[in-house]
N, C-alpha and C positions, 0 to 999 in steps of 0.2 A: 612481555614488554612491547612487542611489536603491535598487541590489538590492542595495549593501552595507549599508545602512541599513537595508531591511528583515531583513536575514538579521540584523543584528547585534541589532536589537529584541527580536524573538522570541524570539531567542537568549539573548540574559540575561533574558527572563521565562520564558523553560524553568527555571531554577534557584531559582525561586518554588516553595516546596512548596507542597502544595496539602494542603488541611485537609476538603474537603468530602469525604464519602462517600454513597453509597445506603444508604438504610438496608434491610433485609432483606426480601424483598418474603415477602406473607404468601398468597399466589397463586401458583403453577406453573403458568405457561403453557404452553400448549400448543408444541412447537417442533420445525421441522425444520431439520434439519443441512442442506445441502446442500454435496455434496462431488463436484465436476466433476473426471472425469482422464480424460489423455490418453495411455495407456500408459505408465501408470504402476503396475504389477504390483511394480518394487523396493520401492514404499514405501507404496504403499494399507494394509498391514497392520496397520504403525505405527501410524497415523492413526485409523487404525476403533478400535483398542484401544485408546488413550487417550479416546475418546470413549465406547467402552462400561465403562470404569471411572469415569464420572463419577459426582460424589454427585446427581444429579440422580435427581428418580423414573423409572425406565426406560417405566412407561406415560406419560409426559409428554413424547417425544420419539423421533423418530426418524431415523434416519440414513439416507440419502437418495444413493446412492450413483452419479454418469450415467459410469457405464464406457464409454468411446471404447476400442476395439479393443486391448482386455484378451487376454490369454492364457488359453483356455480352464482350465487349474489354477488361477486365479486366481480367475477366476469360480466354479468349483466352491466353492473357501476359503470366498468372498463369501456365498453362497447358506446353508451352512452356519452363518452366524450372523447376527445381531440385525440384520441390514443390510436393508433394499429396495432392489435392485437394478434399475438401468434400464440397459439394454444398449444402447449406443446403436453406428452405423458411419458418422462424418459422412465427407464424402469431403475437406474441413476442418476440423477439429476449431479447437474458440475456445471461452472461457468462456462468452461472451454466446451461445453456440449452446446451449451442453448446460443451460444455468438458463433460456433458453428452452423447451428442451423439457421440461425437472423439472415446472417453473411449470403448463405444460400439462397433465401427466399428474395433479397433486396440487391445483392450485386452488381445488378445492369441497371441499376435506374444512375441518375445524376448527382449524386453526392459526392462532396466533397470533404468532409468529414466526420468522421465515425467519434462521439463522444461513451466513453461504458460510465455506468454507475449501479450503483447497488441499489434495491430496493428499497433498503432502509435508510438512502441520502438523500439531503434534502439541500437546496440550492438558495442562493441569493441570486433576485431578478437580473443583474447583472452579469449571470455566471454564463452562459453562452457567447455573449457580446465580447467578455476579455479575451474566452480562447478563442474566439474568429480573430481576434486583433492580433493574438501570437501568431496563430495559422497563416493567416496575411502575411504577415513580416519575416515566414520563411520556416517557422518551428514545426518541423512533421511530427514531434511526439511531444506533449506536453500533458505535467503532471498539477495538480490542484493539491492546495490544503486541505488535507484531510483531518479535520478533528474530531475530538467525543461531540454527540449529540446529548449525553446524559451521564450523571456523574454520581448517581443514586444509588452506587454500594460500592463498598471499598473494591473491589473486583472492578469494576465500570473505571472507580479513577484510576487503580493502576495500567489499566489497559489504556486507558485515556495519555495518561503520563509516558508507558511506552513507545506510544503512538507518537509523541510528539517530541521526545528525545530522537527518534528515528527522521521525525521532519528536519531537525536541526543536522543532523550528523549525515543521514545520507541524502538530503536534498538541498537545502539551505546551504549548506556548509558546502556542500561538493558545490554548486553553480556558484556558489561565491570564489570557487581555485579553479573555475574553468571545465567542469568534469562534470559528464550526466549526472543528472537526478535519476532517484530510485523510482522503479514506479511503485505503488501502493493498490493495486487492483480494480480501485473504482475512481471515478474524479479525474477521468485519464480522457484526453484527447489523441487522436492518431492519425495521419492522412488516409482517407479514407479507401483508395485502389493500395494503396500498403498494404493496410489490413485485410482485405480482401484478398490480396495476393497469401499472406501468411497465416489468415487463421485457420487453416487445414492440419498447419503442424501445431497446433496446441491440444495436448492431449492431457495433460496432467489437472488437479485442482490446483496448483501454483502457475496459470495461465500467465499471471504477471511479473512471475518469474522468466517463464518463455519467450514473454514478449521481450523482455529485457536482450535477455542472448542476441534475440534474432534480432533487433535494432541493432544495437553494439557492434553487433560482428558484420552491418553493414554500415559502422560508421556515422549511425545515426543518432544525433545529438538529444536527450533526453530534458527538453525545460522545465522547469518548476516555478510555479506562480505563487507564493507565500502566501498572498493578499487574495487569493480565489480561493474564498472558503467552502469546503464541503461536509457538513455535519453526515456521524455517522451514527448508529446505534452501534455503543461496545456491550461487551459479554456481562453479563450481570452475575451469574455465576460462577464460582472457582470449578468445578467441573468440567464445564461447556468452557473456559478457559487455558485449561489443561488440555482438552482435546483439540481445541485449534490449533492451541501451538504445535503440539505435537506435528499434526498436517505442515505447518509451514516449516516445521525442521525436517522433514522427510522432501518435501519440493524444494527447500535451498539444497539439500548433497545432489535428490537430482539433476537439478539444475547447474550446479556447480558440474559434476559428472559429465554432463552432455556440453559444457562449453571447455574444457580443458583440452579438449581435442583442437580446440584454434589457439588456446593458448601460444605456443610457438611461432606460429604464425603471425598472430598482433602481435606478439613482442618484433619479432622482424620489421615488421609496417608501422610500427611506434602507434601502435592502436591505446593509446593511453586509459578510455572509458573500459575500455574492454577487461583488460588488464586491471586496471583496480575494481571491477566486479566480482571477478577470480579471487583476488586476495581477499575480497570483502566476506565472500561467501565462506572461505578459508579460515574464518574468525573463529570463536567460539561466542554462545548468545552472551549477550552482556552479563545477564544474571546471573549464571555461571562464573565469569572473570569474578563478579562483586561478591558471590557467596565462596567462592573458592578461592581466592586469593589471601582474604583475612586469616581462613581456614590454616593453610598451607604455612601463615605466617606465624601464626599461633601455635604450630608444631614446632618449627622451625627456634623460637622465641624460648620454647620449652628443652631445646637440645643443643643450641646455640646461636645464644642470644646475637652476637654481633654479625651472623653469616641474617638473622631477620628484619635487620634493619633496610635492604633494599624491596624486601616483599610489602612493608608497610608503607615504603615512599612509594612502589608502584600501586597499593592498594587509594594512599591519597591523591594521588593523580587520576587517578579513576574515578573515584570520589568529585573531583573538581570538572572533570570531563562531564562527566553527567549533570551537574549545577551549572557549568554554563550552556546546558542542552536543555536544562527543562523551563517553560515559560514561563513568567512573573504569576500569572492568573490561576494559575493550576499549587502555587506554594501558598499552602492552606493549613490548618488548624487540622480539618478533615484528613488531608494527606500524609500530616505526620503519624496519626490514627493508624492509615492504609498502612503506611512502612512496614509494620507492625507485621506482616501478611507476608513479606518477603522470604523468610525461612523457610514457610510452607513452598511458597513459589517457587524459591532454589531445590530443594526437595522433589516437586514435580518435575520442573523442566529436568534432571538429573536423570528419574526416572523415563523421562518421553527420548532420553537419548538408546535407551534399551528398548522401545518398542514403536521401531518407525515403520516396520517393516509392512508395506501392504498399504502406506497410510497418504503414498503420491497423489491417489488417486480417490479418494475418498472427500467427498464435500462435506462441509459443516456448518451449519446455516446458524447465524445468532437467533438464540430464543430471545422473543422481545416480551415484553409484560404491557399493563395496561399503558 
């Protein structure tokens, strides 16, 4: 009752418009891109070019590029244009490795903000320009619209669809009640001697998990720009979608794990962001609530019937939590198709709750197709 309550909360204040804007910042900061890949030669291309088509002043940024074990033409391409290139051959590659090593090589120069993005995202010319306008107006950490870049198998839209119940419920919805946004690992801005001061402790492949903590636990306000879109490539296959998750339920108990210990402590200081990160992490995945709830009720239904009448009100409340979380553009012909996939998905994630172990640490890079 508690995570449908929470989800359902959010969830109808994701539908709050939101009236505030930044206003134009009158200062171009100084900014580096950083853009971590992991043999990713299909789609670095994309990415660098919508970045060097920004309206942004080109001597006011640069693009920051830690190549893990590239394909020699690729690298030639890279060299070739507006990029700094860092070559890097980890013998495991991981985000928090290769913005470790950026961080190192770039530290001392003049930046003032450090932007991450994934290889596989691609920007609107406009997407630098708005988060210097937050940065200006005071926001050290701000988070971008992350959405599907491709919706080409029913795998891609549910991931798509995830993605953006997650935009509503832990980003939209929390800045709409006062409370950080989530970060989402790419499509992230940060002040730039921050990050440099903290990216030593990021050790895990849920880096954006880490980041979270260590904001939070100094107080530091997480924004979220709805209207700053960042397309991504989602997982095409149920397998390679199985194994992600997996990593990200094994980096939220860590992560969870490693901030409980300040728990007490924001609760004393009325650290409120902090404190509903803890609870948040304390959830169970949704998919879980939405395959296990009907489950439990339908037992229940079978042994007595009037003790199942509040598993099915909390199973429609969940039901309505998730419909005012997913987007108009995304309820599709196609989607109701996808639906169909969910029992399997309940079934996986179920299984990924039994084999997390080892898995903190372990990157997993989307396969991309033609």
């Amino acid at each position: 009752a508690l995570a449908v309550a929470y989800l359902f909360i959010f969830a109808l204040f994701s539908l709050r418009r939101r009236y505030f804007t930044f206003d134009p910042a009158r200062v171009k900061h100084r900014i580096a891109v950083l853009v971590p890949a992991h043999r990713e030669d299909a789609v670095i291309g994309e990415s660098v070019a919508s970045l060097l088509a920004q309206d942004y002043p080109q001597e006011a940024f640069d693009i920051v590029v830690i190549a893990d074990r590239f394909e020699p033409a690729t690298l030639d391409t890279l060299r070739r244009q507006r990029v700094r290139l860092l070559e890097v051959n980890f013998e495991q590659g991981s985000k928090a490795r290769a913005l470790n090593y950026a961080m190192q090589q770039i530290a001392g120069e003049p930046y003032e903000v450090a932007v991450i993005l994934d290889a596989d995202n691609t920007v609107g010319p406009d997407f630098l320009s708005r988060l210097n306008d937050a940065y200006h107006s005071g926001a050290m950490a701000v988070q971008a619209h992350r959405k599907a870049g491709n919706l080409d198998t029913d795998t891609a839209l549910l991931d798509a669809l995830s993605e953006e119940i997650n935009n509503s419920i832990f980003r939209k919805g929390h800045v709409a009640l006062g409370i950080s946004s989530a970060l989402i690992g790419s499509g992230m801005a940060l002040d730039f001697r921050w990050l440099a001061d903290h990216v030593g402790k990021l050790v895990t492949a849920g880096e954006d998990k880490e980041l979270e903590v260590l904001l939070l636990r100094e107080g530091v306000f997480i924004e979220y720009l709805d209207d700053v879109e960042v397309l991504d490539a989602k997982t095409r296959q149920e397998s390679a979608f199985y194994i992600q998750r997996r990593r990200w339920l094994a980096a939220q108990f860590y992560a969870l794990g490693s901030a409980l210990g300040s728990l007490p402590g924001a609760l004393l200081t009325g650290n409120i962001d902090f404190c509903d990160k803890c609870l948040q992490w304390m959830m169970p995945p949704r998919i879980l609530l939405l395959g296990g709830i009907p489950l439990w009720a339908a037992v229940m239904t079978a042994a007595h019937w009037t003790a199942s009448l509040k598993w099915w009100g909390l199973w429609l409340a969940l039901l309505f939590a998730l419909s005012f979380a997913t987007p108009d553009y995304l309820v599709t012909d196609r989607l109701r198709k996808a639906l169909r996939r969910l029992p399997v998905i309940f079934a996986l994630m179920a299984a990924n709750l039994l084999r997390m172990r080892g898995q903190k640490n372990r990157f997993v890079r989307t396969e991309h197709g033609a």
